[in-house]
Structures are given as C-alpha cells and as structure tokens.
C-alpha positions as a Python dict, from the first residue, in 0.01 Angstrom:
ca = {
    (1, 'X'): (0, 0, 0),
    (2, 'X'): (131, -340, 157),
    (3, 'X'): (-34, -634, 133),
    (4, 'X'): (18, -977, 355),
    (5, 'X'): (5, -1294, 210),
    (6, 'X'): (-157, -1578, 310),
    (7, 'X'): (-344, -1561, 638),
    (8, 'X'): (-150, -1250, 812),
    (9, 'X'): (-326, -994, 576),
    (10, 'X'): (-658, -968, 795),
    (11, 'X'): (-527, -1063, 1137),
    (12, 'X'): (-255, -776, 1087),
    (13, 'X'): (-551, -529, 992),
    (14, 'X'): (-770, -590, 1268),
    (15, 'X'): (-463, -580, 1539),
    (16, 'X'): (-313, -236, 1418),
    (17, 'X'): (-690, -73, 1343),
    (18, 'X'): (-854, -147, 1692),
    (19, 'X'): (-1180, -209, 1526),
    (20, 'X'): (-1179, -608, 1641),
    (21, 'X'): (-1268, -568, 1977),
    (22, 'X'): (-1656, -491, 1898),
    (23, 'X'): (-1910, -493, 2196),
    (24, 'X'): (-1618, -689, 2392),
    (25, 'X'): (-1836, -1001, 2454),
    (26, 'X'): (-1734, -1363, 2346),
    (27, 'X'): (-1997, -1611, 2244),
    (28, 'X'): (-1963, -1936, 2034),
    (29, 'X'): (-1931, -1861, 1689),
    (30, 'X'): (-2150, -2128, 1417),
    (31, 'X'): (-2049, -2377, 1284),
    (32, 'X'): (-2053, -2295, 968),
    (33, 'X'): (-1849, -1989, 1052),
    (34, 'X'): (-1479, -1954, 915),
    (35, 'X'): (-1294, -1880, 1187),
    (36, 'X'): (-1377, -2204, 1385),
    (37, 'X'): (-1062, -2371, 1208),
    (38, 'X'): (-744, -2175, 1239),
    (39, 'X'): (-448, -2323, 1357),
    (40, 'X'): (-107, -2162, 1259),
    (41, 'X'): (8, -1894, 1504),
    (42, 'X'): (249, -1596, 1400),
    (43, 'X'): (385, -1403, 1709),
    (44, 'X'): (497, -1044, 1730),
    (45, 'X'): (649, -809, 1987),
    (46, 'X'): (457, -612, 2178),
    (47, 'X'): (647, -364, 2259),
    (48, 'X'): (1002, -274, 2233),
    (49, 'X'): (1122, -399, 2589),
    (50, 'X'): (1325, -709, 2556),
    (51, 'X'): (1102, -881, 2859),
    (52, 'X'): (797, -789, 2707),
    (53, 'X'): (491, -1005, 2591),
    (54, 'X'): (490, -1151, 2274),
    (55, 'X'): (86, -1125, 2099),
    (56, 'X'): (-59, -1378, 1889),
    (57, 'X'): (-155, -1231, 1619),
    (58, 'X'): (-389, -1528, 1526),
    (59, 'X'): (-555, -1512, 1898),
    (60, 'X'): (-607, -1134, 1794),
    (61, 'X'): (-789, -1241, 1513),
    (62, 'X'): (-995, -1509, 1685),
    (63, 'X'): (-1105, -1263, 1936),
    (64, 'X'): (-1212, -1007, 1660),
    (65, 'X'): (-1426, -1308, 1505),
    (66, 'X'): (-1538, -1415, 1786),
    (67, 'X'): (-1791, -1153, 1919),
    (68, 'X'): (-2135, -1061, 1895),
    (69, 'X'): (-2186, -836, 1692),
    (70, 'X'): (-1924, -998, 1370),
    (71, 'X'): (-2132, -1306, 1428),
    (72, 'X'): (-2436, -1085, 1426),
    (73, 'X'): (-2337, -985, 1069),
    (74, 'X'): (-2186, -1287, 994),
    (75, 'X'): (-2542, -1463, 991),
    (76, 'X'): (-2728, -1123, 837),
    (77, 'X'): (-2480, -1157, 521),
    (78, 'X'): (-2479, -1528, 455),
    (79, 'X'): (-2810, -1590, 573),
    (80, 'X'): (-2913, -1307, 303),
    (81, 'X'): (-2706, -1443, -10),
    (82, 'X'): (-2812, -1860, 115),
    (83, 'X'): (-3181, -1743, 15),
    (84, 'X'): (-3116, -1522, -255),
    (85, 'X'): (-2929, -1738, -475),
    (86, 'X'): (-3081, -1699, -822),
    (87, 'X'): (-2993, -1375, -966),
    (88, 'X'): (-3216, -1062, -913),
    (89, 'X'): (-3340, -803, -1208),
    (90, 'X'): (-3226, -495, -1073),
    (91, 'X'): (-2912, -574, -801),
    (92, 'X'): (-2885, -160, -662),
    (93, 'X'): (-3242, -314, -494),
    (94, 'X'): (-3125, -605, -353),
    (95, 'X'): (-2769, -430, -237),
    (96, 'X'): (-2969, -174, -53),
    (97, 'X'): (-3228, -431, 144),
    (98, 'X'): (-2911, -608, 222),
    (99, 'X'): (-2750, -293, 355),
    (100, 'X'): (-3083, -180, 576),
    (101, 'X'): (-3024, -495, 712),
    (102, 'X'): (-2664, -486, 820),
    (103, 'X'): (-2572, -123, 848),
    (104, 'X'): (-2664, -40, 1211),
    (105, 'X'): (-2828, 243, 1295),
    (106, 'X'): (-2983, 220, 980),
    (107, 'X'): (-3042, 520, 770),
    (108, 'X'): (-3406, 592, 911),
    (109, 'X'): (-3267, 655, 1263),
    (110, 'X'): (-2949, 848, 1138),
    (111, 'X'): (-3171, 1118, 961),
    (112, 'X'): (-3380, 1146, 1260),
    (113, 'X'): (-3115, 1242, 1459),
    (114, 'X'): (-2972, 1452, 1220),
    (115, 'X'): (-3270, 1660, 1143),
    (116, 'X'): (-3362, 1760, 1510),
    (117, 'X'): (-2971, 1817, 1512),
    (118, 'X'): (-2853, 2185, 1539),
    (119, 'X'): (-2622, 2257, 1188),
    (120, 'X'): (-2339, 2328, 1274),
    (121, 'X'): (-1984, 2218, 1098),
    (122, 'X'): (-1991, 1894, 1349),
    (123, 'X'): (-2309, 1775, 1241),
    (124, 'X'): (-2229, 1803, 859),
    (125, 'X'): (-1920, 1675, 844),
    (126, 'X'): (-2054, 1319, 1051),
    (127, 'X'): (-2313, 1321, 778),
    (128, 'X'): (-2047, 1310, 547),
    (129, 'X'): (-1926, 1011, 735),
    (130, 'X'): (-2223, 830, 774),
    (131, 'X'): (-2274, 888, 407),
    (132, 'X'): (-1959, 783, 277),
    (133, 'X'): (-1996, 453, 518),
    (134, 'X'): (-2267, 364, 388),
    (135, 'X'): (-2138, 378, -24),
    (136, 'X'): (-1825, 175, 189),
    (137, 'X'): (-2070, -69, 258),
    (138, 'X'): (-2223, -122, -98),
    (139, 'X'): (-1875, -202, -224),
    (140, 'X'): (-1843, -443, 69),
    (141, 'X'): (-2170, -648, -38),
    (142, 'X'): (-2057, -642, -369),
    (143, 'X'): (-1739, -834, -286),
    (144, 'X'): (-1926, -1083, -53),
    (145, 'X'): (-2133, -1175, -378),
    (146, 'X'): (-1809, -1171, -552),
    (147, 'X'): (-1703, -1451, -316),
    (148, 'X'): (-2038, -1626, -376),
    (149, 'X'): (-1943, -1607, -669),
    (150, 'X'): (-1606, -1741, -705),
    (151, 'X'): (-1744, -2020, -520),
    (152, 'X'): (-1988, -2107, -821),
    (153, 'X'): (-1705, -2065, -1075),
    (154, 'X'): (-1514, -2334, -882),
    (155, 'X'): (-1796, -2547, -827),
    (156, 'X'): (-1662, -2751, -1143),
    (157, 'X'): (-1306, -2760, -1040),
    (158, 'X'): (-1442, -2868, -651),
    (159, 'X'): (-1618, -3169, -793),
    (160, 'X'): (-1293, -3307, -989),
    (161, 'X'): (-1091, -3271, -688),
    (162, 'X'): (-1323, -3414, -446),
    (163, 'X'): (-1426, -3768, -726),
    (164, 'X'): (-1066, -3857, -870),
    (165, 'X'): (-843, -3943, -623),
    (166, 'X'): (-449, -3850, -657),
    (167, 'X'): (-299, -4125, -855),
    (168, 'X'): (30, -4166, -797),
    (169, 'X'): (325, -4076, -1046),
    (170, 'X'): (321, -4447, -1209),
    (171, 'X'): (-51, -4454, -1266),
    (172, 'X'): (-260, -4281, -1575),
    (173, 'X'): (-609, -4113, -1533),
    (174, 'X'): (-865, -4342, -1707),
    (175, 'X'): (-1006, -4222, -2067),
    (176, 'X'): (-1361, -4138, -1857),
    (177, 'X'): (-1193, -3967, -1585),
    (178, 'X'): (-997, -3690, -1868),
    (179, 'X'): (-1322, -3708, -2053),
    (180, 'X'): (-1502, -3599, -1759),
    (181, 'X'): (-1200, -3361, -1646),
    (182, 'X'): (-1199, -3203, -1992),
    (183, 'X'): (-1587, -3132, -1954),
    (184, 'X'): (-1573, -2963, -1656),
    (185, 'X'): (-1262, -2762, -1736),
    (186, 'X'): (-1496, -2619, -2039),
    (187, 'X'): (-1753, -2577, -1798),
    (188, 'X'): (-1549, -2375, -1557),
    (189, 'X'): (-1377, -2183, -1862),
    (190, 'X'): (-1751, -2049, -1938),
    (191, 'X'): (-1815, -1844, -1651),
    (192, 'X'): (-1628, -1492, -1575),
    (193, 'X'): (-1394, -1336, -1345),
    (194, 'X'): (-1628, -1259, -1040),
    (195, 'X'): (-1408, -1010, -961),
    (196, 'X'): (-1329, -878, -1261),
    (197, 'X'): (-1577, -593, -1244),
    (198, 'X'): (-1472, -525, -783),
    (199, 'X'): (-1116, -377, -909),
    (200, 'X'): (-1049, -24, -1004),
    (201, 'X'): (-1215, 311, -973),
    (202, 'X'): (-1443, 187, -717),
    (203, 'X'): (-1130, 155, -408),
    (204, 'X'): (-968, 487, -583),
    (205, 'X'): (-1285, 685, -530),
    (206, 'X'): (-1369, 539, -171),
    (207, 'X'): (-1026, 576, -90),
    (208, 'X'): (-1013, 970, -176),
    (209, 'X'): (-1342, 1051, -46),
    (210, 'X'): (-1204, 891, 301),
    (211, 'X'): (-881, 1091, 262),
    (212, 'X'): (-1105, 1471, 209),
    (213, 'X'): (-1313, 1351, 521),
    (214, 'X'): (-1006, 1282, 698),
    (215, 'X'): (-855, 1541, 658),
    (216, 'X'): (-1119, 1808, 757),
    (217, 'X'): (-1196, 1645, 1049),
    (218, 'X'): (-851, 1613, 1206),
    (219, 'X'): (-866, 2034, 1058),
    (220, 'X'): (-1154, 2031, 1290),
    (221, 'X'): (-1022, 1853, 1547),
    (222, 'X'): (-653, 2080, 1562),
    (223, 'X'): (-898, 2402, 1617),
    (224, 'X'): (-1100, 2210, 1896),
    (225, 'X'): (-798, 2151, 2055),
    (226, 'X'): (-649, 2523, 2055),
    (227, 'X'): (-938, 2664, 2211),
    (228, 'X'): (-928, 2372, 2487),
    (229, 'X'): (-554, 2503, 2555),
    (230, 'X'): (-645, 2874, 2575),
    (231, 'X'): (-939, 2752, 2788),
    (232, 'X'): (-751, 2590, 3039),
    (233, 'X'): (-489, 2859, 3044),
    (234, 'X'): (-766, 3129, 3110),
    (235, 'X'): (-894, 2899, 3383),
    (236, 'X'): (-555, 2882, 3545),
    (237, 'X'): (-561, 3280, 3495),
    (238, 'X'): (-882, 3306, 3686),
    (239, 'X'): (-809, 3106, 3964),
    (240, 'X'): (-520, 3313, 4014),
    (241, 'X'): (-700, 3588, 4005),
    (242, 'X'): (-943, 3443, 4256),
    (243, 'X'): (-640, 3346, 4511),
    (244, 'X'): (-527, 3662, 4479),
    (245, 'X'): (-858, 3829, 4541),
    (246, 'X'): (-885, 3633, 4910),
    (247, 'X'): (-534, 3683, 5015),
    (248, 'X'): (-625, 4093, 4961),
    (249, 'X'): (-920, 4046, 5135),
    (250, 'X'): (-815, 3883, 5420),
    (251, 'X'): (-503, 4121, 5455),
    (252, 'X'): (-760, 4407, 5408),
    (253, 'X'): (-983, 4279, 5701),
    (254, 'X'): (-671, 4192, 5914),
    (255, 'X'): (-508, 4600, 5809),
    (256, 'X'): (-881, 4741, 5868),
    (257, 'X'): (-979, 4550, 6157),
    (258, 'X'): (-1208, 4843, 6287),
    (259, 'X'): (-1344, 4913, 5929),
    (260, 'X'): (-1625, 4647, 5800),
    (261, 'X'): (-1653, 4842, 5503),
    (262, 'X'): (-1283, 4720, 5385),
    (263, 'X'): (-1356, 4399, 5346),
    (264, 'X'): (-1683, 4488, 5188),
    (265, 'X'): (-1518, 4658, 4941),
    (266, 'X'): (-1286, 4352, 4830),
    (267, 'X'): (-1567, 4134, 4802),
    (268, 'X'): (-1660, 4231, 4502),
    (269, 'X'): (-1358, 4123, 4325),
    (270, 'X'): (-1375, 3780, 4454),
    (271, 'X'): (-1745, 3732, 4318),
    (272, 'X'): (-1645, 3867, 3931),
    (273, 'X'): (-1358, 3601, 3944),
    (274, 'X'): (-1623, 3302, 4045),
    (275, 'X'): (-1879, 3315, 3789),
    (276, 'X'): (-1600, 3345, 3524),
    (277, 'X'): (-1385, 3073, 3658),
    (278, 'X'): (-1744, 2855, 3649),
    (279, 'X'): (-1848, 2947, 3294),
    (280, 'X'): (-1486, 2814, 3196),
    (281, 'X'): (-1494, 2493, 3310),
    (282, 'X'): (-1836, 2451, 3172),
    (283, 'X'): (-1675, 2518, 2822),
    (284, 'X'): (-1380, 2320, 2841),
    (285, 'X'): (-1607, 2020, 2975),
    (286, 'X'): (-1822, 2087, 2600),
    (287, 'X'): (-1521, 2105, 2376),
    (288, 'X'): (-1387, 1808, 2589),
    (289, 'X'): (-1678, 1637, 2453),
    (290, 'X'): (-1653, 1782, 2074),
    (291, 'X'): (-1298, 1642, 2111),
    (292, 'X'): (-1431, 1315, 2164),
    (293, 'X'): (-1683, 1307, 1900),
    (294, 'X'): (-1425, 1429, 1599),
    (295, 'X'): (-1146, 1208, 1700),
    (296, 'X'): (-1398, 887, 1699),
    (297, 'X'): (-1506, 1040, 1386),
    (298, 'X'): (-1126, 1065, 1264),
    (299, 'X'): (-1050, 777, 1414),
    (300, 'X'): (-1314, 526, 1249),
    (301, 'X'): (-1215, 731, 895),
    (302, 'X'): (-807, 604, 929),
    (303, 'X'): (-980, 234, 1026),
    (304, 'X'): (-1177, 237, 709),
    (305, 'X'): (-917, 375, 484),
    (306, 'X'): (-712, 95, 612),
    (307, 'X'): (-945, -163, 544),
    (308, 'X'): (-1021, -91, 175),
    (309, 'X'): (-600, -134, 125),
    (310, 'X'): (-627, -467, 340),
    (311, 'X'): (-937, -530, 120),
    (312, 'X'): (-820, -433, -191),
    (313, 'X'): (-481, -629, -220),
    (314, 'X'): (-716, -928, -147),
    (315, 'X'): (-897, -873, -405),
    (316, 'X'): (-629, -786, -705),
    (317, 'X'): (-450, -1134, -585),
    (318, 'X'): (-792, -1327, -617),
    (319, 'X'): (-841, -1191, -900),
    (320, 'X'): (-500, -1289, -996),
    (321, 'X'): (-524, -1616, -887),
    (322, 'X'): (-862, -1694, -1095),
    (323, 'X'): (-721, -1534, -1411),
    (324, 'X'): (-337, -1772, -1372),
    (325, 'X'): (-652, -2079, -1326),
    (326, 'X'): (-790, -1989, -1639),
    (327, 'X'): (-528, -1972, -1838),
    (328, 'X'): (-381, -2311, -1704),
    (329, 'X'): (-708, -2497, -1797),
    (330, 'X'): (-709, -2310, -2142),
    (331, 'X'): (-374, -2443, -2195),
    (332, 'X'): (-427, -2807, -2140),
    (333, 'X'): (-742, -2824, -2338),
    (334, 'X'): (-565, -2672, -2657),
    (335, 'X'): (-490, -2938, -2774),
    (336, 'X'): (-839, -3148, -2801),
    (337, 'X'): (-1015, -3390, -2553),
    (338, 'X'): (-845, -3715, -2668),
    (339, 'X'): (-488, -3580, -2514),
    (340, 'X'): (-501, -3686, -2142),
    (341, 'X'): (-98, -3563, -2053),
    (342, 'X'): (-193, -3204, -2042),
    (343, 'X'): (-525, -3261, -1857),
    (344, 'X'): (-353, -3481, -1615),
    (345, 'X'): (-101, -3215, -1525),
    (346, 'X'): (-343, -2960, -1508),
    (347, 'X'): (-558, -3149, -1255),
    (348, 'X'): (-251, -3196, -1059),
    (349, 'X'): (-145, -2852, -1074),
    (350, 'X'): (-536, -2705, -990),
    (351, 'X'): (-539, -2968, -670),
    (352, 'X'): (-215, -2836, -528),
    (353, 'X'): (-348, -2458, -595),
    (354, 'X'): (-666, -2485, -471),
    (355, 'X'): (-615, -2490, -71),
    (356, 'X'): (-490, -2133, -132),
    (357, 'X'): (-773, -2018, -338),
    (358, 'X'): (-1003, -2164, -47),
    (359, 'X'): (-793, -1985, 182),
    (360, 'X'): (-805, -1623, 45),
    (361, 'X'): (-1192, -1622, -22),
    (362, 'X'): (-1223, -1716, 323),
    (363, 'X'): (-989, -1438, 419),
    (364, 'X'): (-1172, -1163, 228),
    (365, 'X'): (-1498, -1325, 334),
    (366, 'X'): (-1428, -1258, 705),
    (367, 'X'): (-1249, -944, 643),
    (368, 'X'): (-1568, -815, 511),
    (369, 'X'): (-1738, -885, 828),
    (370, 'X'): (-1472, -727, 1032),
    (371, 'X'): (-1541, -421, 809),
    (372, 'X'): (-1870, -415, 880),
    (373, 'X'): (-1856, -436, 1265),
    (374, 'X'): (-1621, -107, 1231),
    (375, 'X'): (-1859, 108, 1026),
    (376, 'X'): (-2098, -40, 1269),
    (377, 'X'): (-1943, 69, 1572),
    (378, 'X'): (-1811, 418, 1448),
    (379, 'X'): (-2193, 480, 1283),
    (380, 'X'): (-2269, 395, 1655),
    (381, 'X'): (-2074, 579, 1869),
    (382, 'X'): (-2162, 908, 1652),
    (383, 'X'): (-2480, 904, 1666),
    (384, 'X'): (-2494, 895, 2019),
    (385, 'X'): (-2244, 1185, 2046),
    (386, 'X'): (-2499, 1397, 1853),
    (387, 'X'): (-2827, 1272, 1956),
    (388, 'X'): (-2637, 1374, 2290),
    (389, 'X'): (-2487, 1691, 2216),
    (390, 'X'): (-2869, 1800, 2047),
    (391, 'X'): (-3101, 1720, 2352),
}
C-alpha cells in the first residue's frame, strides 16, 4: 500500500483511477467548497517521449472537483451533516437515509431492474457489486462524520489559535491567556479519537470482498473473451466458405453454360453459408456487449479497491496526527495550571501543526466525494447495461 503525503495523495488517486472525469461538465463549484483554494502545482510526465506533455496533477484534481455530479454530492453530504448536528439514537438509521440520498440509482430502482432481469451469472455477480458498493458507501459516511468530527475536537484548539496572537520569542503569554490555554487544552483532552473506531477490520473486509468480486469477474470476463475469438474465427471460416461457394458457382454456370440446372445445384451451398455467417455476427455483436458490461464492472471494482488504500492511509495518519496532539497537550499540562513554559511551547508547537491537520481533513473530506461520484458512475453505467441487455 503507498500512501502520498500532503496534498498528492488524492490528486494521484483520481489521475491513475479515471473515476474524476464524472458527467464531463464543468460548473462553478460553492463557495464553501474545498477545492476553490489550491495553489501548489506538482507536474508529471505524461508519457515516456522526451517531447511529451507534462500534466498537472493539481489541474487533474481541480477538474475531478469541479463537475456536476462531485458538487452534486458535495452539497447532499454537507448539507445532510450541517442539519443533523446533534447526535442521533440509533446512527445505522441515519447512515442509511444519508446513503438513499447519495447513492445513485438508489436501491429501489436497482432491485427493479434486477428482478425483471433474466439470472444468469452476469446479473448476480453485478448484484454483488452493487451490494458491496453500497456497504463501501456506509464506511464512506462514517468517515465524513469522522471529519465532522475531528472538526469539533479541534474546536478548542481553533479558538486559541485564532484569540492569542504569536508573541514573539522575547515576550511571555499573560497569566489569563495560559489560564485560558490550559482550560481549553483540558477541554480538548476530553473528547476521543474520531477516528479511533474508522481503522481496522472495516478496510480489511471491504478490501477482500473487492478482491473475490474482482477476481470472478475478470474469470468472467477471460471466458467472454475466448468465445469472442472463436466467434470471429468461425466468421472468417464462413465467409470463406461463402467466397468459395460463388467462385464454384460461377465456374459451374460458365463450365455448364447449356445446363440451368448446374448452377441450381450450387445454390444451395451459398444459402447454408449466409444464414450462418448472419447468426455469427449477431453473437459476437452480444458478447461484444457482455464484454463491455464485465470490464466496467471490473473496472469500477480496481477504482474502488484503490480508493479504500488512498482512503485508508489518510485515515491511519489522521489518526496519527490527533493521537501525537494529544499527547503533546497531556504533556504540558502535567505539571499543573500555574506553569506557563510548557503551555507556551505547546501552543507554539499546536499553531505550527495545525495547517497540516486542516489540510488532511480537507483531503479525506474531498476524497470521499470523489469516491462517491465513482460508485456513482459504475452503479450507473451497470444498470443500464442490464436494464438493456433484459428488455
């Protein structure tokens, strides 16, 4: 699994998975959107021609941002969470209104489908997909409370920053400033890990689930593809056979030029080879089709699988990151509230962390959205392949 730090970690996922490119329409994103302030640009090769063009890996990422239908869920999420703030009795209810609201199709319209669907391997093995999406998508909303989260547990920590000013090196906090520090610190020390409970079996088991369904439908996809070759051979075959059939029935007519009943008697070669040669292509055009409908399916399960790594070393260094904060506050209030050295430092150390905390919630925040959009757009494009394939 490799993780990139900083900024590079999404933008790097949504270049190499293809997912970003969404309904490929660009519209203005909010203002209260993320992605309105990135500056820094990493470049990469594009390809391995010395005179070709270099990508910006950041104007990737704008672009994946910076469509309809991530802004689309973008608003669904936040506008969700922004009036649900107080805590709800029984969360599995509230994760799956959330997820009926997101998840598009929504699980009404995929079992419609399904049901009037014939049952064959195809059709069980997308359910399998659209099922395991939508368990991918649970574990998504979780971590976008998570960040909520995180941003309460900071709250404290937010407020010091933002009311007491960087002193410089020759000048001491005042006695009200550490006593106000040293509440706050307590304050923040009081609330948990938000995601303390996000790591652990929860990626494994996603993760291995994807893997299985991965790996029977490129299984599935391997077979399509033989019988496509021996197709297309057999279709070369018969319109061999059918050349040869009018090259013996013209010499026959030209040898036999007195007979009719020669080149009546050819003709009956040439019309076996037509009807054959017909019902060929009309099966190669159907598995061309089954092709397409596995390898989105495939396709969309490799995008995923990559996104809960991306996702997952996101959230083992946040969860880093709030755990090495903890533990710095806990040391400087060891030793009592009247010692302002250690709460001083502290402070100091929290305000020249705490861009980079900012930096990586917003990172998994829009990463989640990206995530979305993908199970989205594969959920999308299936559906139609079978609702297609059934009528």
């Amino acid at each position: 699994m490799q993780c990139f730090g900083g900024r590079k970690s999404p933008a790097a996922a949504a270049v190499s998975g293809g997912e970003a490119n969404g309904d490929g329409r660009r519209r203005t994103r909010d203002a209260g959107s993320p992605a309105s302030g990135m500056a820094s640009t990493t470049t990469s090769s594009a390809a391995a021609s010395p005179v070709a063009s270099t990508i910006s890996l950041n104007r990737e990422y704008a672009l994946a941002v910076d469509t309809n239908s991530y802004n689309e869920i973008w608003s669904k999420i936040h506008h969700y969470h922004t009036s649900d703030e107080e805590p709800s009795t029984s969360p599995n209810a509230h994760l799956d209104l959330a997820i009926d609201r997101v998840l598009q199709p929504d699980r009404q319209s995929i079992q419609e489908v399904l049901r009037t669907a014939r049952p064959t391997q195809l059709t069980r093995l997308v359910s399998d997909y659209l099922d395991s999406s939508e368990d991918t998508s649970h574990l998504f909303l979780s971590l976008r409370r998570s960040v909520q989260r995180a941003h309460t547990l900071y709250a404290p920590i937010t407020q010091l920053l933002d009311l007491i000013p960087s002193p410089p090196p020759s000048r001491r906090m005042s006695s009200t400033q550490c006593d106000w520090a040293y509440d706050k610190f307590q304050e923040f020390l009081s609330l948990d890990n938000p995601f303390r409970d996000t790591t652990g079996s929860s990626f494994d088991s996603m993760r291995t689930c994807f893997a299985q369904l991965k790996q029977q439908l490129d299984h599935h996809l391997h077979k399509t593809r033989r019988r496509h070759r021996f197709l297309r051979r057999a279709t070369h075959g018969s319109a061999a056979c059918l050349i040869a059939s009018v090259a013996c029935a013209a010499i026959a007519g030209l040898v036999i030029a007195t007979h009719a009943l020669g080149a009546l008697v050819a003709m009956p070669v040439l019309s076996t080879c037509l009807p054959t040669r017909d019902l060929m292509r009309g099966r190669r055009r159907r598995l061309r089709d089954l092709m397409m409908r596995v390898d989105a399916a495939a396709r969309g399960t490799y995008v995923l699988d990559n996104h809960l790594d991306t996702i997952e070393c996101l959230v083992e260094r946040l969860h880093a990151t709030v755990e090495s904060d903890k533990e710095l506050v806990r040391l400087g209030l060891e030793r009592g509230r009247g010692h302002h050295r250690p709460i001083e430092e502290v402070l100091r150390q929290l305000r020249k962390n705490h861009p980079s905390l900012l930096l990586q919630l917003r990172d998994l925040d829009e990463h989640v959205c990206l995530c979305f959009a993908a199970v989205n757009r594969a959920r999308r494009l299936l559906l139609q392949h079978i609702h297609h394939h059934a009528s």
